[in-house]
C-alpha positions as CSV (number, residue, x, y, z in Angstrom):
1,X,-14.1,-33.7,15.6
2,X,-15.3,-32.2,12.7
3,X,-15.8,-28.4,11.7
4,X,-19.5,-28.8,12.2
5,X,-19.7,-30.8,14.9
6,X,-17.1,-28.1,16.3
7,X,-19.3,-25.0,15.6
8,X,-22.1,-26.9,17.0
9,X,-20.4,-27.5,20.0
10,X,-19.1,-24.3,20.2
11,X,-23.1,-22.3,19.4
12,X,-24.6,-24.6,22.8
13,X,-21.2,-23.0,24.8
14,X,-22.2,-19.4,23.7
15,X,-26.5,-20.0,24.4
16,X,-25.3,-21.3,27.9
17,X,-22.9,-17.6,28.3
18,X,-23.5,-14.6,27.1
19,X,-19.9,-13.1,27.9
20,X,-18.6,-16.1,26.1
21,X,-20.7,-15.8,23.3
22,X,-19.2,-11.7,23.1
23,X,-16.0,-13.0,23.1
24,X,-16.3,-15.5,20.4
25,X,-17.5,-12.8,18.1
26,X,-15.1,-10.4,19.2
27,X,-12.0,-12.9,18.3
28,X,-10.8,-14.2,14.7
29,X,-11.9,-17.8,13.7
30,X,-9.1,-20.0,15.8
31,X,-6.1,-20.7,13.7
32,X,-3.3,-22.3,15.6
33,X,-0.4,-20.2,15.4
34,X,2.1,-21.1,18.3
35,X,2.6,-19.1,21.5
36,X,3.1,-16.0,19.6
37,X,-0.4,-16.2,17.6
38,X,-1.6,-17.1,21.5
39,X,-0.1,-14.1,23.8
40,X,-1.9,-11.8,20.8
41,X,-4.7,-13.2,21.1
42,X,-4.9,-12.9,24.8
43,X,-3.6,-9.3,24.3
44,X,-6.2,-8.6,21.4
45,X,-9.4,-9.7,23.7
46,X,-8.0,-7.5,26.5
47,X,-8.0,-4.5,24.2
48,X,-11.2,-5.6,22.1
49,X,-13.1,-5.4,25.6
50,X,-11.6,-1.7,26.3
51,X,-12.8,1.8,25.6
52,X,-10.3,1.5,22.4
53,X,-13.0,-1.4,21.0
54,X,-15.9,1.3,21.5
55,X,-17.4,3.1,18.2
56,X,-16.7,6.8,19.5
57,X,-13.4,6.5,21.1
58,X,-12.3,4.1,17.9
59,X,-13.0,6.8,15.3
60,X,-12.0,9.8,17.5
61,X,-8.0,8.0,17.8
62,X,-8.6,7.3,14.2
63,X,-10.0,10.9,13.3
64,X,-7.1,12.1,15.9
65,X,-4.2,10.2,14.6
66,X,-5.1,11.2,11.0
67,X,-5.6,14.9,12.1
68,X,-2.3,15.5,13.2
69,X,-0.7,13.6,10.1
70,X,-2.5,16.2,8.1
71,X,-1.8,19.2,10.5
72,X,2.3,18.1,9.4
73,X,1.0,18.8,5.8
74,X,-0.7,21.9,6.6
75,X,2.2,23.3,8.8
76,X,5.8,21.8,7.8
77,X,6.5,23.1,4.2
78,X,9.2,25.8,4.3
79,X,12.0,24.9,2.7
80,X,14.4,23.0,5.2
81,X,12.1,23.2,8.0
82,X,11.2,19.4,8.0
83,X,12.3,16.3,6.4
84,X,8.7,14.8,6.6
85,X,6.8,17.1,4.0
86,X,7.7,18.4,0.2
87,X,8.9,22.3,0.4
88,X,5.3,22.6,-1.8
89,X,2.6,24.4,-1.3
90,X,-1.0,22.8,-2.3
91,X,-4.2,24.6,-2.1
92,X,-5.0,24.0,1.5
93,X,-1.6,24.5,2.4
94,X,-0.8,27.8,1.1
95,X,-4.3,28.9,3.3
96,X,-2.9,27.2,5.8
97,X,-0.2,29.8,5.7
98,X,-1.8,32.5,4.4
99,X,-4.1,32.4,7.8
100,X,-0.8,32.4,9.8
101,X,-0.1,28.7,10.7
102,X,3.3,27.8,12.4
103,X,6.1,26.3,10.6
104,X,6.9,23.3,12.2
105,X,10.4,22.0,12.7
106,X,12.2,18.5,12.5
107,X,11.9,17.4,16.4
108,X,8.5,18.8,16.7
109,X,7.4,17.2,13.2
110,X,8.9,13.7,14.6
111,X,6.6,14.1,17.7
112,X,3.5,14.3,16.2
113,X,4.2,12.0,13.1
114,X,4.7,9.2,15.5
115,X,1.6,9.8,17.8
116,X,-0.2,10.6,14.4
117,X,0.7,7.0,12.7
118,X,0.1,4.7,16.2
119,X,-2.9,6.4,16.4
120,X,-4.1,5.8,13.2
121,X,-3.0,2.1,14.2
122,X,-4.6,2.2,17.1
123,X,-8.2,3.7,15.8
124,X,-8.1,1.2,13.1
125,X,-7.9,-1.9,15.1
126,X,-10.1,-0.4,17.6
127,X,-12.7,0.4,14.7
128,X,-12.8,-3.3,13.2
129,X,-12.8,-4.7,17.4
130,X,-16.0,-2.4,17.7
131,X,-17.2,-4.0,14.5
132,X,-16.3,-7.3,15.3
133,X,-18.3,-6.4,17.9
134,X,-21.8,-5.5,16.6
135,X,-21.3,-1.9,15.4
136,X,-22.4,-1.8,12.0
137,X,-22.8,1.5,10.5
138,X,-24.0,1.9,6.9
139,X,-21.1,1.2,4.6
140,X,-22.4,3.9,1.9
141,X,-22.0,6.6,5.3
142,X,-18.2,5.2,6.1
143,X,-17.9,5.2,2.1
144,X,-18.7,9.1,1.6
145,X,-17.4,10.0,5.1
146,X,-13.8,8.7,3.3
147,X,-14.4,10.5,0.3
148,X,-15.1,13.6,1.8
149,X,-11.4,13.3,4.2
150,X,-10.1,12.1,0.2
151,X,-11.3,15.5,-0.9
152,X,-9.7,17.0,1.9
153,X,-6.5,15.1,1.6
154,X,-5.7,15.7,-1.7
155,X,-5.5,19.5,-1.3
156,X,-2.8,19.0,1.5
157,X,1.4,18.8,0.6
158,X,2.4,15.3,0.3
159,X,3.6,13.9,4.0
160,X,6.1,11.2,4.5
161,X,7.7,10.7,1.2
162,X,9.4,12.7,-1.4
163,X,8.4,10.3,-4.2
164,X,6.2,12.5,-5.9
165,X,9.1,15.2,-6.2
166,X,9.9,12.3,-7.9
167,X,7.1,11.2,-10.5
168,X,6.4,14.6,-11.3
169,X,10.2,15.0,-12.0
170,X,9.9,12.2,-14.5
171,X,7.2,13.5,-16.3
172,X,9.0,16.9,-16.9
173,X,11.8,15.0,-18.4
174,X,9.1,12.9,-20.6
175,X,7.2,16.3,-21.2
176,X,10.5,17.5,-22.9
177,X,11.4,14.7,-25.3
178,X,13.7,12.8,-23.2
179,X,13.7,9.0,-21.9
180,X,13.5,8.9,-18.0
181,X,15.0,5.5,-17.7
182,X,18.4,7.2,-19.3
183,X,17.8,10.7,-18.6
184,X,18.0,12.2,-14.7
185,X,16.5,15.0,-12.8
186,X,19.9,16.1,-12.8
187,X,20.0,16.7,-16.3
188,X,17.1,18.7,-16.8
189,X,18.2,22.6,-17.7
190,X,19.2,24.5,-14.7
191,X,20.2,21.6,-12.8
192,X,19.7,22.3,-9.1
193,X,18.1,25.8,-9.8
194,X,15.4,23.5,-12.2
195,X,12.0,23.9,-10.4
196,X,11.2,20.0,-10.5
197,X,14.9,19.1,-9.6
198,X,15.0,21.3,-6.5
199,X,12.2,19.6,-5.2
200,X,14.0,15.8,-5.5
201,X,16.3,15.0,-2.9
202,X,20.1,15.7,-4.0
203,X,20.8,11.7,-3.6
204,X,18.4,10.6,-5.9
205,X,18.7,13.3,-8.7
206,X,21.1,11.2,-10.8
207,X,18.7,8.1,-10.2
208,X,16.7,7.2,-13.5
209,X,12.7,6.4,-13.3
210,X,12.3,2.5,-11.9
211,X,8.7,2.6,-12.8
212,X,6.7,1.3,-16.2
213,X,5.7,2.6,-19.1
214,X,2.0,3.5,-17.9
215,X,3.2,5.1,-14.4
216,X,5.4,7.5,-16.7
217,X,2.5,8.7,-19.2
218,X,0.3,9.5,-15.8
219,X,3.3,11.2,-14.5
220,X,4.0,12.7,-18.0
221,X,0.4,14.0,-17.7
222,X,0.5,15.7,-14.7
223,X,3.6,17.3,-16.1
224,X,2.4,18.9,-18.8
225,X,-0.7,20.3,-16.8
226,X,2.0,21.6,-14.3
227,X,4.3,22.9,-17.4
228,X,7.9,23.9,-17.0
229,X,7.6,26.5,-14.0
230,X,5.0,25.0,-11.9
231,X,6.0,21.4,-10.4
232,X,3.2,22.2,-7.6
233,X,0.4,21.5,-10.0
234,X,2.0,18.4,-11.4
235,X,2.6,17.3,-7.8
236,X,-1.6,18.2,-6.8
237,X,-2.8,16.6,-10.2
238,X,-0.6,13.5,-9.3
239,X,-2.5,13.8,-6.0
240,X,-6.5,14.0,-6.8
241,X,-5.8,11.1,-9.2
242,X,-4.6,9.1,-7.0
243,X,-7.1,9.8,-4.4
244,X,-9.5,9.0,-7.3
245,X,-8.1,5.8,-7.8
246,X,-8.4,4.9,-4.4
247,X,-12.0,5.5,-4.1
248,X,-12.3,3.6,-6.5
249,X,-11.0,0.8,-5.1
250,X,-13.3,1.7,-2.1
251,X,-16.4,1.6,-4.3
252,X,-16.0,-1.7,-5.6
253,X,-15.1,-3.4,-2.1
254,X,-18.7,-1.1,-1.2
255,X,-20.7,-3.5,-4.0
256,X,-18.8,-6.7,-4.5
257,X,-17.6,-7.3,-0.2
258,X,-19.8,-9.9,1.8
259,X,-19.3,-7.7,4.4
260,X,-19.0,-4.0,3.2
261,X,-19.1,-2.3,6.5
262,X,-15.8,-4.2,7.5
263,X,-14.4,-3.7,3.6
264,X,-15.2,-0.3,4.3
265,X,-13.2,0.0,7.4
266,X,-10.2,-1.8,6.1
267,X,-10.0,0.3,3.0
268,X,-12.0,3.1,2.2
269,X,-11.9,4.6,6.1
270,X,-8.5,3.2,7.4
271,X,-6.6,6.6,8.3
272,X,-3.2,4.3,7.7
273,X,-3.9,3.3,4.1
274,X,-5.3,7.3,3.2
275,X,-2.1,8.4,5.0
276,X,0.1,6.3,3.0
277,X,-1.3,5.9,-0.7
278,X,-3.3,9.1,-0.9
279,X,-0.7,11.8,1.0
280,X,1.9,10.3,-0.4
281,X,0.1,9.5,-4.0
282,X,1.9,6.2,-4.2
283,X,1.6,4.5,-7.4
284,X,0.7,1.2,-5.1
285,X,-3.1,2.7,-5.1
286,X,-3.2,2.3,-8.8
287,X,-1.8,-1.8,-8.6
288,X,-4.5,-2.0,-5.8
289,X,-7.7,-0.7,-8.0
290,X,-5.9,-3.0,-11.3
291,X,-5.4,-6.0,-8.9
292,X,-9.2,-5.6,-6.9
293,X,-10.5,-5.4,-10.1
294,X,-8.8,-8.5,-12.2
295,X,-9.4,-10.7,-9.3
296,X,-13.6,-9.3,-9.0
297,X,-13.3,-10.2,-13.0
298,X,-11.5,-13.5,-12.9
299,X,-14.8,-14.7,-10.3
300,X,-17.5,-13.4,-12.2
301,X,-17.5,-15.8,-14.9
302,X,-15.0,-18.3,-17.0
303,X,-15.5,-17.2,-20.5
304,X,-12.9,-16.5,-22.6
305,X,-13.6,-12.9,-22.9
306,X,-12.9,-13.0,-19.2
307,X,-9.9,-14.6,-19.4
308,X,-8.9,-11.8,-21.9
309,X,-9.9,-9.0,-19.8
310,X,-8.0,-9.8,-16.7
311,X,-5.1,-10.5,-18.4
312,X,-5.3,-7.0,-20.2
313,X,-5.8,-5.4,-16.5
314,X,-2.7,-7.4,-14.9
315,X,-0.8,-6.4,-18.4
316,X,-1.4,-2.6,-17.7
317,X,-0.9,-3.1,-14.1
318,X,2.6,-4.8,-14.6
319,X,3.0,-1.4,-16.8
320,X,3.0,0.7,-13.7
321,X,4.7,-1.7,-11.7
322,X,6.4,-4.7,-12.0
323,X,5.5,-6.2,-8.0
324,X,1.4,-6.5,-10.2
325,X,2.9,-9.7,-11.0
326,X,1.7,-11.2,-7.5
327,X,-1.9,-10.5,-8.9
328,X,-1.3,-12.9,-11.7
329,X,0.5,-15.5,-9.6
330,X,-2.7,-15.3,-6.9
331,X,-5.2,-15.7,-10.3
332,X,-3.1,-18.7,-11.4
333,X,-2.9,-20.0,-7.8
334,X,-7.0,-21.5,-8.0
335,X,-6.5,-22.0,-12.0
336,X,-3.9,-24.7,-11.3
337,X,-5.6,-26.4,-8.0
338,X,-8.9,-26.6,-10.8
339,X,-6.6,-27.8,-13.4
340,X,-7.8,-24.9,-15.7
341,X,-5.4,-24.9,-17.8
342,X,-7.0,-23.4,-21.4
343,X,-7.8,-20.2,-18.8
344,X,-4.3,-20.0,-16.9
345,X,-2.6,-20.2,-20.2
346,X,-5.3,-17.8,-21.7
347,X,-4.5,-15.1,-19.2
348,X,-1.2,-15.3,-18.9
349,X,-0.5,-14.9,-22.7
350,X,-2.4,-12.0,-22.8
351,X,-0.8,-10.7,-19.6
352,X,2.5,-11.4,-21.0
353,X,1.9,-9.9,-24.4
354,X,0.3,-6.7,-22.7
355,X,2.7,-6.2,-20.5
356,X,6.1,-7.0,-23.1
357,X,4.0,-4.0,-25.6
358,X,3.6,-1.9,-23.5
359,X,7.9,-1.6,-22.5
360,X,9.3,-2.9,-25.7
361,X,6.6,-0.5,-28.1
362,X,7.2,2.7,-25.3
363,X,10.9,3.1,-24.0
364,X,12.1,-0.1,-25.4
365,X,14.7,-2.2,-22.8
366,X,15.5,1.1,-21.1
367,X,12.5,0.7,-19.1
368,X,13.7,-2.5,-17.3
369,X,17.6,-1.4,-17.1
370,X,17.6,-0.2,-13.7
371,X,15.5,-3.0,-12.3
372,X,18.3,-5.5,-11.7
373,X,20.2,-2.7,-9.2
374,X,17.0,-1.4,-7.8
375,X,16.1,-4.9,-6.9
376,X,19.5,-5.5,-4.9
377,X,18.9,-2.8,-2.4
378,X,18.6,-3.0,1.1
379,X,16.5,-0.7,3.4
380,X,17.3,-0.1,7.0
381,X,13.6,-1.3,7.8
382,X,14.5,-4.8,6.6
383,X,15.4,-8.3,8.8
384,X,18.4,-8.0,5.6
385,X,19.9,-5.2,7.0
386,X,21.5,-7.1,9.5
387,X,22.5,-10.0,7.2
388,X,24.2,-7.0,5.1
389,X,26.1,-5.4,8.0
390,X,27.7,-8.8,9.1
391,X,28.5,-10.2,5.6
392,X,29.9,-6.7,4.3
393,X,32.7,-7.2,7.1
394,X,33.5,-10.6,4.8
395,X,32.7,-10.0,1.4
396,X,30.3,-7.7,0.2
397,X,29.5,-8.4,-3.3
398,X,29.1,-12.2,-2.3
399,X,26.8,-11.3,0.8
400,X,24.8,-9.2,-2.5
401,X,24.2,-11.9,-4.3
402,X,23.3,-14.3,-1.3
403,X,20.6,-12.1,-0.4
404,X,19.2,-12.1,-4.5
405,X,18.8,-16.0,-4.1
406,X,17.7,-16.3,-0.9
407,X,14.8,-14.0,-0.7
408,X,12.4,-14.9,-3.6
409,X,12.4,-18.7,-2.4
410,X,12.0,-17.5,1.6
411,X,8.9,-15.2,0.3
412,X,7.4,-18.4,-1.3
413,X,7.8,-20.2,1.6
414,X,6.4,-17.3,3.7
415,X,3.4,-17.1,1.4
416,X,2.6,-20.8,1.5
417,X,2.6,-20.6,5.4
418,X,0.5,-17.3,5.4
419,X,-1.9,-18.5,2.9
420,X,-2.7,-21.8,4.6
421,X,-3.5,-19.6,8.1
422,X,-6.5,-18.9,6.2
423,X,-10.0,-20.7,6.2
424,X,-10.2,-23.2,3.5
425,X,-13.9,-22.0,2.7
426,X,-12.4,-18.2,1.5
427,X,-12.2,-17.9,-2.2
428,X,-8.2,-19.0,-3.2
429,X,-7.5,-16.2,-5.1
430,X,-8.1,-13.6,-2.4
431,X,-6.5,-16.0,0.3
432,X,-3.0,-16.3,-2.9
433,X,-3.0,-12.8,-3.4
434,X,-3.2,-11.8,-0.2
435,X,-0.3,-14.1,1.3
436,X,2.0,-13.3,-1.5
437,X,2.2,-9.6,-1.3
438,X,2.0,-9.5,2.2
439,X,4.7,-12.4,2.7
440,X,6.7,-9.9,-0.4
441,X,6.3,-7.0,2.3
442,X,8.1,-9.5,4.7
443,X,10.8,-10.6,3.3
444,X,11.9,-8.5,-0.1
445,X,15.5,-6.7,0.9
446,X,13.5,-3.4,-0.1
447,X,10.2,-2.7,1.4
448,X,8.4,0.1,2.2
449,X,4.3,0.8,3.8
450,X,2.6,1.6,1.2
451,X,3.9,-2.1,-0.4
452,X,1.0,-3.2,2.0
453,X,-1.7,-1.8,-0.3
454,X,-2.5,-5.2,-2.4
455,X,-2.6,-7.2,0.4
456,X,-5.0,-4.7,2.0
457,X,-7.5,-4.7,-0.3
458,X,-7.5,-8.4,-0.9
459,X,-7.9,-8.7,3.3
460,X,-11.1,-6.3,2.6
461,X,-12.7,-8.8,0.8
462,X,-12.0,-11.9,3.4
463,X,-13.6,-12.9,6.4
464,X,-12.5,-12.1,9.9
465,X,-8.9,-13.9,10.6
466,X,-5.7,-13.3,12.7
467,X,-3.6,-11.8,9.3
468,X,-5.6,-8.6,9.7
469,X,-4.0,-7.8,13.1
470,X,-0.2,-8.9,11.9
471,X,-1.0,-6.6,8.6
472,X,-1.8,-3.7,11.1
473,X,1.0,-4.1,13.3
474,X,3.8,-4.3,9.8
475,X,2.2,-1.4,8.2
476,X,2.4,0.6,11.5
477,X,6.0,-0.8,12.1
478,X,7.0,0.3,8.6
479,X,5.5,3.8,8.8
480,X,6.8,4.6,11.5
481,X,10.1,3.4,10.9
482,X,10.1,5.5,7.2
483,X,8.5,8.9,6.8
484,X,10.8,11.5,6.8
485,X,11.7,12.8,2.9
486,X,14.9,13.6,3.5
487,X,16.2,10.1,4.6
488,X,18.1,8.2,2.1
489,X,16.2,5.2,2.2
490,X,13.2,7.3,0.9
491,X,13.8,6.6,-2.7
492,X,11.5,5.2,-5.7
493,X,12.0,1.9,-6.1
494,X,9.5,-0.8,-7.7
């Protein structure tokens, strides 16, 4: 049978019953999947037809779960007090105190930043059920409603990661003359007793910058706007621009998405993602916008100047990190199934040539030095964490270098499987882009929730399909496994 004859079929089934027809729009298009994909589905259409798949009740877990994320922010900041927010007080913050709000404390921060993140988990599916659904409120509404929370957000301490201690920290040592892919937050004057070096974790204060040449002038930016005393203001400025960046993002999934209301709900409104990228004002949102936008590029038109631009954008991307690589490798994906070889060669030459200017004509090699060991890591979080723990017992620097061959070549094979659960009708470079960052999130040794954010806003601009639940479900997983500042797994890594 044929996919029309299928769909035809399947219309006369859904005239004949109206419950059935509900249920058909409620589910994703039928990909087979095993007995796994199956008892999800079975459990998604039991939760679809809850409450939890209601408008109201869907956006007051999400507006719920995000609240009490933010409350942490608002509450847990004196020095010592929690593990899950920067001793740092922003704007809404130091009102916060000022008007007499509790300091929280690590087991009572714990509690509510697990019942915070499931229930931003739990909001967001219910949100996209309810949508999936027939609710269908005007995109420019959810778009403005996000911008307003972003407005909010950005005037809250950073919750669930130290890493801007951490950017801001390499932008002081940039703001003072020195390279900070040699030189450490330990080295800045004072040591400890420095201002931007009290605020990064002990662990990690003899731990050089892992990040490119364009992350470290925005950090060096915000740096010099904070100046030597105030690491505060660095930290905030570091915050609005990211939340800039991520509206961004939102804006162009608002005019470019077939479906903007369910664009808007993935990205712009998802309490996870604002959570994540704009409280923790991960660099990730910047590779989102860059990769959103080379990929919105590369379909417009076939031109040469085209060609040119997005590899510029993927060029400056790979300059703030180097995982913006999977946006070129889903752009070549459709340029080699067309056999378009004048553009894939095009692009990547002027990817390649942006990218190797902007480290070689900045910080030189010393801006890929500690790449190679930050690369080997393992985080607790990881399915290589075991592998780790048994091969140590044998050999340890062998078991090391097993994992560095075996990962890449398991992600690729990940990807492929991932990106042919997709439709065939769905634009290839979405579908490539998608399954290799998410299938990257899977299996690299080192991986962390906010690595999600690429493949989210790809997902924003695909139809409904069973990856958007399994997306979900890893970026809760992973958030909830890793949010606490203090841990030693929270460390910058690329």
């Amino acid at each position: 049978m044929t996919r029309g004859t299928a769909a035809r079929a399947q219309d006369v089934a859904m005239a004949q019953d109206p419950h059935e027809a509900q249920a058909a729009k409620l589910a994703e298009p039928p990909i087979p999947g095993g007995r796994v994909e199956a008892m999800m589905g079975v459990l998604i259409r039991v939760l679809a037809f809850s409450p939890l798949g209601r408008p109201l009740p869907a956006v007051s877990l999400s507006a719920l779960g995000f609240g009490l994320v933010a409350f942490t922010g608002l509450c847990a900041t004196a020095p010592g007090a929690s593990a899950a927010t920067l001793p740092v007080l922003l704007p809404l913050t130091a009102l916060a105190r000022r008007l007499g709000a509790p300091v929280l404390y690590p087991d009572v921060t714990n509690v509510i930043m697990y019942t915070g993140i499931t229930l931003c988990c739990l909001g967001l599916a219910g949100m996209l059920w309810a949508n999936s659904g027939g609710w269908s409120p005007d995109p420019r509404r959810v778009f403005w409603s996000a911008a307003a929370v972003v407005a909010v957000v950005v005037n809250i301490t950073p919750t669930g990661t130290s890493d801007p201690a951490s950017y801001a920290t390499y932008g002081r040592i940039a703001a003072l003359g020195h390279n900070p892919y040699l030189y450490t937050a330990a080295d800045l004057p004072g040591g400890s007793h420095n201002p931007y070096t009290a605020l990064v974790d002990p662990r990690w204060r003899s731990t050089p910058s892992v990040y490119g040449p364009v992350a470290t002038w925005m950090h060096l930016a915000a740096a010099l706007i904070g100046g030597g005393s105030r690491p505060w203001l660095a930290i905030w400025v570091l915050m609005i621009i990211t939340g800039i960046a991520f509206l961004a993002a939102g804006y162009l999934l608002l005019r470019t998405a077939a479906n903007p209301v369910r664009a808007g709900l993935i990205w712009a409104a998802n309490p996870l993602l604002i959570y994540l990228l704009v409280m923790g004002a991960q660099l990730d949102t910047f590779i989102a916008l860059a990769g959103i936008t080379a990929i919105l590029i590369s379909r417009r038109d076939a031109t040469g100047w085209h060609d040119l631009a997005v590899g510029v954008v993927i060029g400056v991307a790979c300059g703030i990190k180097v995982n913006a690589v999977f946006v070129g490798l889903g752009i070549a994906v459709p340029l080699i199934r067309e056999r378009a070889w004048a553009r894939l060669l095009r692009t990547g030459a002027v990817a390649a040539v942006v990218t190797s200017g902007l480290y070689f004509f900045s910080y030189g090699t010393t801006a890929l030095r500690a790449l190679p060991a930050a690369s080997s890591r393992v985080i607790s979080q990881s399915f290589w964490r075991l592998f780790q723990l048994v091969g140590d017992q044998l050999d340890p620097a062998a078991t090391s270098t097993l994992i560095g061959v075996l990962w890449p070549p398991l992600l690729l094979a990940v990807a492929w499987y991932l990106y042919n659960r997709l439709s065939r009708d769905v634009p290839a470079v979405l579908a490539a882009t998608c399954a290799l960052t998410f299938a990257w999130v899977l299996m690299a040794p080192w991986t962390l929730a906010w690595y999600t954010a690429l493949a989210w806003v790809t997902l924003a601009l695909l139809p409904r399909n069973s990856l958007t639940r399994w997306l979900t479900l890893v970026t809760g997983v992973l958030a909830l496994a890793h949010f606490n500042a203090g841990h030693p797994d929270n460390h910058p890594t690329p």
